[in-house]
One Martini backbone bead per residue (centre of mass of N, CA, C, O) as a GRO file, in nm:
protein
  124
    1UNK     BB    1   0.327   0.614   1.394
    2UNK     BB    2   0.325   0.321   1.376
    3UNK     BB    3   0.371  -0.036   1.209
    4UNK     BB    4   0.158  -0.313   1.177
    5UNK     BB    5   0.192  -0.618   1.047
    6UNK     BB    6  -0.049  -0.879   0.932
    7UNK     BB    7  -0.059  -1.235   0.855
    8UNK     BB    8  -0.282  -1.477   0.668
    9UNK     BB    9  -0.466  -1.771   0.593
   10UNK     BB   10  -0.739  -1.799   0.439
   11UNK     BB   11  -0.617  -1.966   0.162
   12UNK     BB   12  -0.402  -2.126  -0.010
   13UNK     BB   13  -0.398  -1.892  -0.252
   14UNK     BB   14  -0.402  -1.698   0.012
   15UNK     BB   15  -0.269  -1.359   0.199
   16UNK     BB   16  -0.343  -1.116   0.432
   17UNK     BB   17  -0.235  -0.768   0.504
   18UNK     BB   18  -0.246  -0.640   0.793
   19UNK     BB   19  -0.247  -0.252   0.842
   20UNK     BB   20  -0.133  -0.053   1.116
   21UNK     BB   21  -0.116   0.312   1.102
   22UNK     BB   22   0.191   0.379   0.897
   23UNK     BB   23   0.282   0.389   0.524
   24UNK     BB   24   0.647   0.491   0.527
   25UNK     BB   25   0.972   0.537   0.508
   26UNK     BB   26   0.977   0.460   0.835
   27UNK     BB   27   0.805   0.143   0.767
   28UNK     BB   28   0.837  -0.044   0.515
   29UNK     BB   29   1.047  -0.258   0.586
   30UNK     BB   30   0.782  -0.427   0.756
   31UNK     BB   31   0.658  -0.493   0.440
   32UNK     BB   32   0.869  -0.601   0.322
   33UNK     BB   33   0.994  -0.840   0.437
   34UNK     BB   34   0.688  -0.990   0.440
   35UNK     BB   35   0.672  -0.948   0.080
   36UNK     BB   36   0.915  -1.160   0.044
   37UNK     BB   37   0.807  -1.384   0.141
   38UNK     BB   38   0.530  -1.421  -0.002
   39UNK     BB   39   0.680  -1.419  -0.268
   40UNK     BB   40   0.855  -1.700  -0.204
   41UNK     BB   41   0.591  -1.816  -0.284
   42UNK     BB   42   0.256  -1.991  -0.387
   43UNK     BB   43   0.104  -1.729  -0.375
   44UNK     BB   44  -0.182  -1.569  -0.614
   45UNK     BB   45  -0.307  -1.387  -0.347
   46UNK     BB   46  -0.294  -1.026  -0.218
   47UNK     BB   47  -0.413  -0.918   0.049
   48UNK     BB   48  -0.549  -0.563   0.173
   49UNK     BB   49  -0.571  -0.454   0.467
   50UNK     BB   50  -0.719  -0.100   0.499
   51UNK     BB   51  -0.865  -0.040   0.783
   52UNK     BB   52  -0.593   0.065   0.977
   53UNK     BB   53  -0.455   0.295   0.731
   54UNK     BB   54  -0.418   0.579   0.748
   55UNK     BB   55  -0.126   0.630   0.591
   56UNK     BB   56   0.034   0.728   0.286
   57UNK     BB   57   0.301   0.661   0.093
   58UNK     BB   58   0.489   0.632  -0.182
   59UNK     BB   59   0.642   0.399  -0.064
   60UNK     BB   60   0.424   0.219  -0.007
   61UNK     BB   61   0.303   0.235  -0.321
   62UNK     BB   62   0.572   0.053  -0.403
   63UNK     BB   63   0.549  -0.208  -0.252
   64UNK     BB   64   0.242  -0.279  -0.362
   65UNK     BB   65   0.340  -0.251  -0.679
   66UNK     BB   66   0.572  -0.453  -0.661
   67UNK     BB   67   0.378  -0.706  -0.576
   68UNK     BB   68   0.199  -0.688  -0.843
   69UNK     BB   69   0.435  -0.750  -1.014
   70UNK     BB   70   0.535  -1.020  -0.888
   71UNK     BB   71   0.219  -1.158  -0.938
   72UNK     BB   72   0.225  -1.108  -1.276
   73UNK     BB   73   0.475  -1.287  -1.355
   74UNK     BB   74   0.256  -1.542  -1.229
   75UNK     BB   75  -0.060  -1.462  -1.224
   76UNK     BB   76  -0.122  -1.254  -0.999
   77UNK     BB   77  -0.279  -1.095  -0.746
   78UNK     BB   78  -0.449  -0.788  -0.602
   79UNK     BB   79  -0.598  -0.665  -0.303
   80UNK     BB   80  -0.811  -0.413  -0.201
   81UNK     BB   81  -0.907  -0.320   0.119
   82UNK     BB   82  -1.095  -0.095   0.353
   83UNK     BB   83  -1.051   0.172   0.273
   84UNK     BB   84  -0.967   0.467   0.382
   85UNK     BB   85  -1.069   0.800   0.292
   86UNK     BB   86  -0.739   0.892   0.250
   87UNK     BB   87  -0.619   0.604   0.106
   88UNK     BB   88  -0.828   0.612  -0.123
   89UNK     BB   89  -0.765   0.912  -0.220
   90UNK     BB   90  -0.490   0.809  -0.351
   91UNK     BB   91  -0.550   0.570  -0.552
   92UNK     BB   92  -0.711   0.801  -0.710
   93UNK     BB   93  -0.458   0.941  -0.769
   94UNK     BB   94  -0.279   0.695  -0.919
   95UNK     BB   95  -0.484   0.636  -1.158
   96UNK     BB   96  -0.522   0.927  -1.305
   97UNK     BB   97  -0.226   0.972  -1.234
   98UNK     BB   98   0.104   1.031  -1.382
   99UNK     BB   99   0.366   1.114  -1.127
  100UNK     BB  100   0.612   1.108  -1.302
  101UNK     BB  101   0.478   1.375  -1.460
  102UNK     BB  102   0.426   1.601  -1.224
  103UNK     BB  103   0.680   1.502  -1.014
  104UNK     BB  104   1.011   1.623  -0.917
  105UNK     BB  105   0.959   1.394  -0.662
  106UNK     BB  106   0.924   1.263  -0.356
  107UNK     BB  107   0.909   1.493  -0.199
  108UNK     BB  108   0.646   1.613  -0.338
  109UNK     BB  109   0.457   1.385  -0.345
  110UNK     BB  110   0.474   1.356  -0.020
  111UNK     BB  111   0.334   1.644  -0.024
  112UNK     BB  112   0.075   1.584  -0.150
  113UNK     BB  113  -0.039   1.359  -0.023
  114UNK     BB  114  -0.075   1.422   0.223
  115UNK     BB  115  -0.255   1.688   0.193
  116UNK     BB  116  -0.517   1.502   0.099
  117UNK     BB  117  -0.532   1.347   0.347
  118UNK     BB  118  -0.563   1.595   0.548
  119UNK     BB  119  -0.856   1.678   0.422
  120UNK     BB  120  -1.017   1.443   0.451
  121UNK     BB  121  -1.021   1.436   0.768
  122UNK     BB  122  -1.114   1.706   0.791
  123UNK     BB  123  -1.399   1.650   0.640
  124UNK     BB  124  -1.504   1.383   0.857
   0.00000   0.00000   0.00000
């Protein structure tokens, strides 16, 4: 499944990043893209809606926490919204563990988030 961001502008100081689909290596760059924009505006809070994206590799979540770092440069910063239960624990997954220190690999790391998606899912 492919990926569709739309950006929304919902008050002067915030933009909201509606993702639909998949958010892994091989549709990052039309996230970054978007992010680019964003990232290059006087915008200090950027939402992710992430109540339509299906499933996130490691790929997205360097985009996402790239923005955040970008963001926190100027006192900006990220709010993550309506994550799906397969989603939101990636995002449980990367708060409890360094995983830099887990995973000898960025493929180690998307097949172990994978499995933890897929296993969310299957439990639903």
């Amino acid at each position: 499944m492919a990926l569709t961001v739309r950006v929304t502008q919902d008050r002067s100081f915030s933009r909201t990043v509606h993702l639909n689909g998949r958010l892994d290596s091989e549709t990052v760059a039309l996230l970054d893209n978007e992010l680019s924009n964003l990232a290059n505006s006087p915008v200090d809070v950027v939402v992710f809606d992430l109540a339509d994206l299906e499933y996130i590799s490691s790929a997205g979540l360097r985009s996402i926490f790239g923005t955040r770092q970008a963001l926190a440069a100027r006192s900006g910063r990220i709010v993550l919204l309506n994550a799906r239960p397969q989603v939101q624990k990636v995002f449980d997954i990367v708060k409890a563990t360094d995983l830099a220190a887990v995973f000898t690999s960025v493929d180690e790391l998307d097949s172990y988030l994978d499995a933890m998606q897929r296993k969310v899912v299957d439990g639903l």
